[in-house]
Steps between C-alpha positions, in 0.01 A plus 500: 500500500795730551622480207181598313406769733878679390443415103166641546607781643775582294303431192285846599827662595551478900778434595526190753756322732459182626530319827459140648509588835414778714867548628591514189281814362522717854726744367360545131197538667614847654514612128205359366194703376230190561583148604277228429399228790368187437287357764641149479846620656581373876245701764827700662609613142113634380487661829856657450390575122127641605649730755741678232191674410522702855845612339327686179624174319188468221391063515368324239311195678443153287254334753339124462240576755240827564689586824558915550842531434494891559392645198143649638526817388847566499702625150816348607388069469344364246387125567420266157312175547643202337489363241643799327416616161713663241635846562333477881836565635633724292189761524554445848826613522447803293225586655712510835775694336221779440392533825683776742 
């Protein structure tokens, strides 16, 4: 799934690094614009990840399940249901990048 997230993404020209771990990505994340969570990571990592958002870090959320994962009302998370479709992610991301 990783690897079509990033060619989907850089097929509508955003530019994406990618991690396998969460140790891994901790200090791109400081220079990221939006990361993207998937729901199916460990619980201590989606908490880490969900709580970025308290930093002004903008989420994109790929959930399995109708749980809130914070996106209520605010402009900074964006939570897609699986299964995805098409330029889902991508329009997610941009629309992220628009918001203040």
């Amino acid at each position: 799934m990783l690897r079509s997230i990033s060619f989907a993404l850089n097929t509508h020209g955003q530019p994406v690094e990618q991690f396998n771990d969460w140790t891994m990505a901790t200090e791109a994340i400081s220079r990221a614009e939006c990361v993207i969570l998937d729901t199916c990571l460990p619980p201590a990592d989606l908490t880490a990840g969900l709580s970025l958002a308290d930093r002004g870090i903008k989420l994109v959320v790929l959930a399995e399940d109708d749980r809130d994962y914070g996106g209520g009302n605010r402009q900074d998370i964006c939570v897609l249901s699986k299964p995805l479709n098409g330029p889902d992610i991508a329009n997610a991301v941009s629309t992220l990048r628009k918001n203040p």
